[in-house]
C-alpha positions as a Markdown table, in Angstrom:
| # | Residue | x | y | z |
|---|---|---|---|---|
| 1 | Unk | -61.0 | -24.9 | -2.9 |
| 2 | Unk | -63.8 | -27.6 | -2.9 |
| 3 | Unk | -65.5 | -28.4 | -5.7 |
| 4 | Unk | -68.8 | -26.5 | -4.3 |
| 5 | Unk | -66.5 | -23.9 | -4.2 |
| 6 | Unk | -66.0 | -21.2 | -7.4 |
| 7 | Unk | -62.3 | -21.0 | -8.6 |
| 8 | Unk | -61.9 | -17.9 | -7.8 |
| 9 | Unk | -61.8 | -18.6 | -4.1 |
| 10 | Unk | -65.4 | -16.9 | -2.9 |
| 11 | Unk | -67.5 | -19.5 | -0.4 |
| 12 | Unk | -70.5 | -19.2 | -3.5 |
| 13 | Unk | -70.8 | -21.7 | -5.6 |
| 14 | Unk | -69.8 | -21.0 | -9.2 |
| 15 | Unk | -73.0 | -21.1 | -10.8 |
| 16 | Unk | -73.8 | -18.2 | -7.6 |
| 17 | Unk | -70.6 | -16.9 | -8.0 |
| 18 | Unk | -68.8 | -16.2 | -11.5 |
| 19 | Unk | -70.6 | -18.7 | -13.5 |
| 20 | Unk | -73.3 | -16.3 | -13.6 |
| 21 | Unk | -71.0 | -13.3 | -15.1 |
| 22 | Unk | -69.6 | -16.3 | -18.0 |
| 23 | Unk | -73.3 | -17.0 | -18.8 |
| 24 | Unk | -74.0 | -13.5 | -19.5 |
| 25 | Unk | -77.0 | -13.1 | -16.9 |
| 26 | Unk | -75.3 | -10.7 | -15.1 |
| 27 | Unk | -72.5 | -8.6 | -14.9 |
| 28 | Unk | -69.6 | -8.1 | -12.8 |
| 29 | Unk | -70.8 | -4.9 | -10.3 |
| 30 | Unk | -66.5 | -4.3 | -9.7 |
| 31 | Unk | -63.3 | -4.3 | -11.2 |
| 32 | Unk | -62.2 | -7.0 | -8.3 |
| 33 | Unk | -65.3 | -9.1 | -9.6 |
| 34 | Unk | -64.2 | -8.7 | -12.9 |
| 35 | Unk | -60.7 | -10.1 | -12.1 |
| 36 | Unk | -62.2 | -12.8 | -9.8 |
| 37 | Unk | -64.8 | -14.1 | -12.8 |
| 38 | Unk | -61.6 | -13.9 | -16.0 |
| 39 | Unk | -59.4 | -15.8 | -13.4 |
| 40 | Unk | -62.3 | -18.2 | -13.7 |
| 41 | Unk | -62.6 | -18.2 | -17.0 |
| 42 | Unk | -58.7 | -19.0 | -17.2 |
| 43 | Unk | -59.4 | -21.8 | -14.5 |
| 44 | Unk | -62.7 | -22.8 | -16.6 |
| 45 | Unk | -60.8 | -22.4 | -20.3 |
| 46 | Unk | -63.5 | -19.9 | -21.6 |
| 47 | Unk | -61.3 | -17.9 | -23.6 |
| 48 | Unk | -64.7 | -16.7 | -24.8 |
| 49 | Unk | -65.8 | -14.7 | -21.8 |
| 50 | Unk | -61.7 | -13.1 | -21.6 |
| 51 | Unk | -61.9 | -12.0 | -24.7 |
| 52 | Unk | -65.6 | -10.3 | -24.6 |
| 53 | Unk | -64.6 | -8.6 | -20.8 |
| 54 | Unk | -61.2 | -7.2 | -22.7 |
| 55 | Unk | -61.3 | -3.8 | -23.7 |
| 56 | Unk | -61.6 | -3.2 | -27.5 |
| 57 | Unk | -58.1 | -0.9 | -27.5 |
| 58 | Unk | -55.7 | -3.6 | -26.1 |
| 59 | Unk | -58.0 | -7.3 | -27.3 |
| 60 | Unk | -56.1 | -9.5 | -29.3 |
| 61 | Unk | -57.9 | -11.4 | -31.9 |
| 62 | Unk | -57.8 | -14.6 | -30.6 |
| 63 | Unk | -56.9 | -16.3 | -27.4 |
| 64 | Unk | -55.0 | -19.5 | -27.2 |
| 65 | Unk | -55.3 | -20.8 | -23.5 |
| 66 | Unk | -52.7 | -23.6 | -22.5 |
| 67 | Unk | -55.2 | -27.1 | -21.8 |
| 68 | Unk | -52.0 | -28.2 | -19.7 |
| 69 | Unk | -52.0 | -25.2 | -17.3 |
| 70 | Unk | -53.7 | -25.9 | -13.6 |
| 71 | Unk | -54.6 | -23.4 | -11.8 |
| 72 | Unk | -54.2 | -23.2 | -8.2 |
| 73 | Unk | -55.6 | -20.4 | -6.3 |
| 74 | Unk | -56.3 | -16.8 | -6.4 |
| 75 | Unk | -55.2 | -14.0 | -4.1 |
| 76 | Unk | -56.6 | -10.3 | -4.0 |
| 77 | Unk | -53.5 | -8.2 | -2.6 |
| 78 | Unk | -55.3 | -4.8 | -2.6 |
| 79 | Unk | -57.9 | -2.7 | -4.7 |
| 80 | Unk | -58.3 | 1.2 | -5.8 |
| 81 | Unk | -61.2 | 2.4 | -7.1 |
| 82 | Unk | -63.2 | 0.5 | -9.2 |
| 83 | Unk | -66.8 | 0.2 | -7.5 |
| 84 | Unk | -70.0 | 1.2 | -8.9 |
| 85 | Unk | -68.9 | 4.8 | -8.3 |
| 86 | Unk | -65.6 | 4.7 | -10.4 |
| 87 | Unk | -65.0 | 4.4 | -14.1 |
| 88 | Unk | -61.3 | 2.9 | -13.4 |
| 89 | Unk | -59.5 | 0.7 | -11.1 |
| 90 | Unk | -56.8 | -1.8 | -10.4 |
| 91 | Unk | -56.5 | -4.8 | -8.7 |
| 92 | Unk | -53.3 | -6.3 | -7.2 |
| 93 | Unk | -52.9 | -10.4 | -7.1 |
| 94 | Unk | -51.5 | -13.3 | -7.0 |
| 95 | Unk | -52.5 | -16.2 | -8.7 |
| 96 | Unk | -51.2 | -19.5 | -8.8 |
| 97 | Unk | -50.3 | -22.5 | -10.4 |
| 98 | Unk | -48.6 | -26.0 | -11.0 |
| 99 | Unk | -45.3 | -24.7 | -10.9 |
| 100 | Unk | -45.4 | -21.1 | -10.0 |
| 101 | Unk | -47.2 | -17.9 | -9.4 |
| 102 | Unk | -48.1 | -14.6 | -11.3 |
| 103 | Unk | -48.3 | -12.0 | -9.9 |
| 104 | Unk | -50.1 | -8.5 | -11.9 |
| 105 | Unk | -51.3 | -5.1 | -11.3 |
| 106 | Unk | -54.3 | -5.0 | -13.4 |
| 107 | Unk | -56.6 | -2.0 | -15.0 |
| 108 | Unk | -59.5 | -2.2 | -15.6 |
| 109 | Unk | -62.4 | 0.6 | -17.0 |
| 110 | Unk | -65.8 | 0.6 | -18.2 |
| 111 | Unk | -67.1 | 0.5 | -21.3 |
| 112 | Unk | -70.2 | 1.4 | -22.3 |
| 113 | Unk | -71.1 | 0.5 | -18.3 |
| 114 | Unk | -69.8 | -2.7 | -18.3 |
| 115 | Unk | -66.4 | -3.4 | -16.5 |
| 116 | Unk | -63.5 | -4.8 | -19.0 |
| 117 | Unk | -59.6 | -5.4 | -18.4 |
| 118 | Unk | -57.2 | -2.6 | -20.0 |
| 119 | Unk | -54.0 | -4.1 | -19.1 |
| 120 | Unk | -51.7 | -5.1 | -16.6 |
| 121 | Unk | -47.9 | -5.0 | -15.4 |
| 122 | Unk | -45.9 | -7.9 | -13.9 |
| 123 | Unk | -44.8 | -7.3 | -10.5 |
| 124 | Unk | -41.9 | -9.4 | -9.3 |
């Protein structure tokens, strides 16, 4: 990743990219753009942005991000459903950092239109 690169590993830059989703001028058209832009907002610290694009049943309250964690990278392993056409989807990935991986299965659905992460389980 180069710094005219966004975090979450597209070639756009990440005021083209997911900067635009974290600003709130537009919003992410799949559940894979979804998980791309909140592992920018981990990368970024905007605990702001995770908490508003998690869905009301499974939010916490609050969201206390680590200032000592570096992320690394993000890979997409695969995708199911969640286009423009689906109300649900997961997305497998990996992402990385200082020290390790994780790896999750996430879900994501819409809400009221927009997409927002359900929940996920560890694989691994």
């Amino acid at each position: 990743m180069t710094t005219r690169t966004c975090p979450c590993g597209r070639p756009e830059s990440y005021d083209a990219c997911c900067g635009r989703f974290h600003s709130g001028s537009a919003a992410a058209p799949t559940a894979e753009a979804l998980m791309r832009s909140r592992y920018s907002a981990f990368v970024k610290g905007d605990a702001g942005y995770l908490l508003r694009t998690w869905h009301p049943g499974t939010r916490p309250e609050r969201l206390d991000l680590d200032p000592g964690m570096k992320w690394t990278g993000l890979e997409i392993l695969g995708s199911a459903d969640g286009s423009a056409f689906h109300t649900t989807g997961t997305v497998t990935f990996r992402a990385s950092y200082r020290g390790g991986s994780l790896h999750e299965r996430s879900r994501f659905e819409r809400v009221d239109g927009a997409w927002v992460y359900v929940d996920g389980d560890f694989l691994d």
